[in-house]
C-alpha positions in Angstrom: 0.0 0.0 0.0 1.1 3.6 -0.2 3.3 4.9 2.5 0.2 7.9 3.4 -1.7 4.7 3.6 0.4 2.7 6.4 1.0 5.8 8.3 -2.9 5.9 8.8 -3.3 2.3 9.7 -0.6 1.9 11.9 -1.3 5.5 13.5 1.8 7.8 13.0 2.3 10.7 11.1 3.3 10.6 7.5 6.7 12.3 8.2 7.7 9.3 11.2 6.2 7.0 8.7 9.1 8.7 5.8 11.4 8.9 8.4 11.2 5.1 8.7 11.5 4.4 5.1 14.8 6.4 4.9 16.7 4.4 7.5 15.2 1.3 5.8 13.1 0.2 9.0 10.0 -0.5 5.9 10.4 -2.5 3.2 8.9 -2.0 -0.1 9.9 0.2 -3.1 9.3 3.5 -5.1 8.2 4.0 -8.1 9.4 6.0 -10.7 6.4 8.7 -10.2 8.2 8.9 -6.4 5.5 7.3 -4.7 6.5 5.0 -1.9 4.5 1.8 -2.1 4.9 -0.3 1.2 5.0 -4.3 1.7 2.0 -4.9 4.1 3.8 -8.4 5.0 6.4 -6.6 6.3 3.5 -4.6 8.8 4.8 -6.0 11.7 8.0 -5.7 11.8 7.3 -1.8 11.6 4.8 -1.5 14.3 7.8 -3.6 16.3 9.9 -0.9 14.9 7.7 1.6 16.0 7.5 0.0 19.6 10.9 0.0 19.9 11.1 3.7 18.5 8.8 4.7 21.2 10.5 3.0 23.7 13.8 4.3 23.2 11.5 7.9 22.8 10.2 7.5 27.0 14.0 6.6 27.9 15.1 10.0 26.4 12.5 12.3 28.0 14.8 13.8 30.1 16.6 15.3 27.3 16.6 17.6 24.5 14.5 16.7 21.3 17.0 16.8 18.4 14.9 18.7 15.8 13.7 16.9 13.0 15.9 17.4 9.6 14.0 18.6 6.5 14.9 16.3 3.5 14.1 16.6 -0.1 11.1 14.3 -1.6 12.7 10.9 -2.9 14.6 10.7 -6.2 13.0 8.1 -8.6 16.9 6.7 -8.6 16.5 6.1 -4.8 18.5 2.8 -3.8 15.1 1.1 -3.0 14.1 1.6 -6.5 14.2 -1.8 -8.5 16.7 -3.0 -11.1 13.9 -2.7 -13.9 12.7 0.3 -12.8 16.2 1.7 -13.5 16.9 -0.3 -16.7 13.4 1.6 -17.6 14.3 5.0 -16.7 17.8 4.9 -18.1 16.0 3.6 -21.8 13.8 6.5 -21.3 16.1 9.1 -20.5 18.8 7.8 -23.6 15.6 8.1 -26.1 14.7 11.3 -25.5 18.8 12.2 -25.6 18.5 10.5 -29.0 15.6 12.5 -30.1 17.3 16.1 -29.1 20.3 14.9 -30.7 17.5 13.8 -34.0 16.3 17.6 -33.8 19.2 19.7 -33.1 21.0 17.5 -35.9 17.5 18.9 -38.5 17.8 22.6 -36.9 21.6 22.6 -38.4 21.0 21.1 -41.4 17.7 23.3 -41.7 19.7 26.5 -40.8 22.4 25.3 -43.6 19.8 25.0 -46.1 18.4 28.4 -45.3 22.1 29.8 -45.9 22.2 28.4 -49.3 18.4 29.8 -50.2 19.5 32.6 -49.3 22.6 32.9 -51.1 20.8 31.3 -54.3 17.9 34.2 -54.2 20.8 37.0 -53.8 22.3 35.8 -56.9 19.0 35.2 -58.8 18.1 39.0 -57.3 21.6 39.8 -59.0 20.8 38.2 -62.3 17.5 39.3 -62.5 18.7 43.0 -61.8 21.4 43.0 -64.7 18.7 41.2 -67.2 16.5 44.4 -66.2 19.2 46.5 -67.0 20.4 44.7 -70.6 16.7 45.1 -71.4 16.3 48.2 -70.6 19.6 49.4 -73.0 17.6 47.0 -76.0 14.6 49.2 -75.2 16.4 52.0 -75.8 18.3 51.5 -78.8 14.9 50.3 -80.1 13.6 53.7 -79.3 16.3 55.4 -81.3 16.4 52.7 -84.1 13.6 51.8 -86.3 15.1 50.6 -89.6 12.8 50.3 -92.4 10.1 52.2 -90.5 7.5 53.4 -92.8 5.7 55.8 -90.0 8.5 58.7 -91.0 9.7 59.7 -93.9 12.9 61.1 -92.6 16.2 59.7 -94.3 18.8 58.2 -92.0 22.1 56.4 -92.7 21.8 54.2 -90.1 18.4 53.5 -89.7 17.9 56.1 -86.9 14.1 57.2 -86.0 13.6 60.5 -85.8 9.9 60.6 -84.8 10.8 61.6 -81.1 12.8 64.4 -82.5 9.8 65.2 -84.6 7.6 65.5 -81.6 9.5 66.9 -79.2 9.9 69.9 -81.9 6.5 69.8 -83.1 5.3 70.6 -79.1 7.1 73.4 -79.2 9.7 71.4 -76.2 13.1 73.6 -77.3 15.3 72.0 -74.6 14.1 68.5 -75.1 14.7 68.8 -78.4 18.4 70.2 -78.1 19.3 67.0 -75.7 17.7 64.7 -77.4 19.4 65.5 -80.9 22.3 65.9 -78.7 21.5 62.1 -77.5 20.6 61.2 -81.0 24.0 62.2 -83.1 26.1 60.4 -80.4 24.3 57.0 -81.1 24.7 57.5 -84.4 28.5 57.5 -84.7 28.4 54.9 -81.4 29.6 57.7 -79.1 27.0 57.4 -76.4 29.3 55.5 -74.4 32.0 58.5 -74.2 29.7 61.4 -74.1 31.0 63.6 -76.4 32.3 63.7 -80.0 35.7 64.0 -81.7 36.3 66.4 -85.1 36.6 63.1 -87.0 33.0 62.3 -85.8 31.5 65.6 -87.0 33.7 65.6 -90.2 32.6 62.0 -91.2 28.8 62.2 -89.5 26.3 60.5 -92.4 25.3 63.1 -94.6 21.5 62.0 -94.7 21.2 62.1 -91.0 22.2 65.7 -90.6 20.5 67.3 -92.9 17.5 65.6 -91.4 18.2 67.2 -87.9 18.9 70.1 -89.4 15.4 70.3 -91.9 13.3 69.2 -88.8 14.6 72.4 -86.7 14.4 74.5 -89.4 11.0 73.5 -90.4 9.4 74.0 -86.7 11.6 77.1 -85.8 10.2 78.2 -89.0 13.5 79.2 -90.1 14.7 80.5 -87.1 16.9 77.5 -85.3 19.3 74.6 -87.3 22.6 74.1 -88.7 22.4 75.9 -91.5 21.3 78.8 -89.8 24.2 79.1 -88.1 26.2 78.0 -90.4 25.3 81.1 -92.4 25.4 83.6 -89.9 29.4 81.9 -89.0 30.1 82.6 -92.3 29.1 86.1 -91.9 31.2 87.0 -89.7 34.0 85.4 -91.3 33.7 82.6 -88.8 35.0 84.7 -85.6 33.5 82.7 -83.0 33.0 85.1 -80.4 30.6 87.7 -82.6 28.8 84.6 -83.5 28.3 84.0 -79.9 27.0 87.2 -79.4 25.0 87.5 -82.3 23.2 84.2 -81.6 22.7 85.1 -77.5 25.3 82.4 -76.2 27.3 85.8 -74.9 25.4 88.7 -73.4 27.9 91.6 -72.5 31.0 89.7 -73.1 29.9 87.1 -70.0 29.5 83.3 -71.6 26.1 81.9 -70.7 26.2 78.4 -69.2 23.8 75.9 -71.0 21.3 76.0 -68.7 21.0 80.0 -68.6 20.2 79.6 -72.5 16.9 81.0 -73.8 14.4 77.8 -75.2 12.2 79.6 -76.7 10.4 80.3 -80.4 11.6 84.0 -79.4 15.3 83.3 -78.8 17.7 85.0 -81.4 18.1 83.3 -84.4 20.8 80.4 -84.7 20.5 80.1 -80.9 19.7 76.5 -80.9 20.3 73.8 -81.3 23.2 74.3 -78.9 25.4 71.1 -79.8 28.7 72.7 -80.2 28.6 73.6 -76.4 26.8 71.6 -74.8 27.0 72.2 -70.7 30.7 72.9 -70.3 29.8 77.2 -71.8 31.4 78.1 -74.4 33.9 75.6 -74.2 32.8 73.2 -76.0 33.5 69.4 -75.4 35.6 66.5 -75.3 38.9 67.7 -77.2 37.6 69.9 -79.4 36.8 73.5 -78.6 33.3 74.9 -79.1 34.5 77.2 -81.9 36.1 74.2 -83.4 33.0 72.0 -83.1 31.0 74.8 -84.3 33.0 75.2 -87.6 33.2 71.3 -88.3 29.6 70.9 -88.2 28.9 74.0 -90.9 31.7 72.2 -92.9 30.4 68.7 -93.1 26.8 70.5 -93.8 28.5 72.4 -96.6 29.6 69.1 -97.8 26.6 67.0 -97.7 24.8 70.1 -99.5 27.3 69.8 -102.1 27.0 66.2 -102.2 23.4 66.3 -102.7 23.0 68.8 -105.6 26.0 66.3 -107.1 23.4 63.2 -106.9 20.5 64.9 -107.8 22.0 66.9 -110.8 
């Protein structure tokens, strides 16, 4: 029976009744919940015990009670416990050592697999981010490039499409315009990537292609803007570059203009734009090449072309 149990029937308290199953005085065993169960064969030897216990109590009256020790409830590996109880416990403890050992082992491998999806999604984030970009380039060289369009009639050398142009300037959009044919005559003598053109780029620029820039701003300036506006006026003033800065507005009162201080505007001077031989460095010009430079090569290859033409079409 349980140890509570005895202590009722043989009428001591449940601590005496603990105490006497620590020194062994009652036989019996624990099980592995900790509850004492007691052998009620062995009942009379305790209450014999327990007579004896008293006994020795009455001869002790005369002196001091030794206060009774607190002990901790009994371990479930108590000596009392049986060999099987302890072959059972020490399976139960080394499966659930091999099933921490079971998850720990996934939580690595699971924590290692998370490393490697997340080092396969950067570079797939990567790749995607640099397709993106390469189609984003196509998309714009398909912008520029239309060849064999039939929706202009503008002549190019090189297949460009100058229907943006065309709009821009049809809108009445003066700096759009400017960059954009600035834009537009670097792709077509594959100068994008630099930024800038050399002499040997104006001096060999496809005839066809110019004098289409050029008719498109003189058509919607209405005379006023284009290359062979200026190129006339240049050659007025026996090319001296700085009275054709003044006549056309890039100077006002001997002080350069930077490009964006220049008027874009129907009512700017004539020849003001488009401003391609300075571009945003003044009146420097760019790359090598000085704006006055620049300025002249461009009126010469226009010459050229001109010449060129009536050659063909005569």
């Amino acid at each position: 029976m349980k140890l509570a149990d005895y202590a009722r029937e043989v009428g001591v308290s449940y601590r005496t009744a603990w105490r006497w199953w620590k020194s062994g005085a009652l036989n019996g065993y624990q099980l592995p919940s900790g509850t004492i169960i007691i052998n009620v064969d062995a009942e009379s030897s305790a209450v014999k015990n327990t007579d004896t216990k008293k006994s020795g109590a009455k001869n002790r009256d005369n002196q001091p009670a030794e206060p009774l020790q607190e002990s901790e409830p009994p371990s479930i590996l108590s000596s009392s416990m049986t060999l099987a109880q302890q072959e059972f416990l020490q399976s139960a403890v080394l499966r659930l050592e091999n099933r921490l050992n079971k998850l720990e082992a996934a939580l690595q491998q699971g924590e290692i697999e998370r490393q490697e999806l997340k080092q396969e999604l950067e570079l797939a984030s990567s790749q995607r981010a640099e397709q993106i970009s390469m189609l984003k380039e196509i998309l714009t060289k398909l912008e520029f490039f239309s060849p064999g369009s039939a929706e202009t009639s503008w002549q190019s050398e090189v297949g460009m499409d100058y229907s943006q142009l065309d709009q821009f300037l049809a809108a009445g959009r003066w700096q759009e315009a400017d960059e954009y044919t600035w834009l537009v005559m670097l792709i077509v003598v594959d100068r994008e990537a630099e930024g800038w053109l050399r002499l040997e780029d104006i001096e060999n620029f496809p005839c066809a292609d110019l004098q289409t820039i050029d008719q498109l701003w003189t058509k919607y300036s209405r005379g006023r803007f284009g290359f062979n506006v200026q190129r006339q006026i240049l050659s007025s003033l026996e090319n001296n570059y700085m009275d054709f800065c003044d006549r056309v507005g890039w100077r006002q009162r001997e002080n350069w203009l930077n490009y964006d201080e220049l008027s874009f505007s129907a009512n700017a001077p004539e020849g003001h734009l488009p401003a391609i031989a300075r571009r945003r460095r003044a009146c420097y010009g760019v790359g090598t090449s000085s704006a006055a430079d620049s300025l002249v090569a461009i009126a010469h290859r226009l010459e050229q072309c001109e010449e060129m033409s009536d050659i063909t079409s005569g």
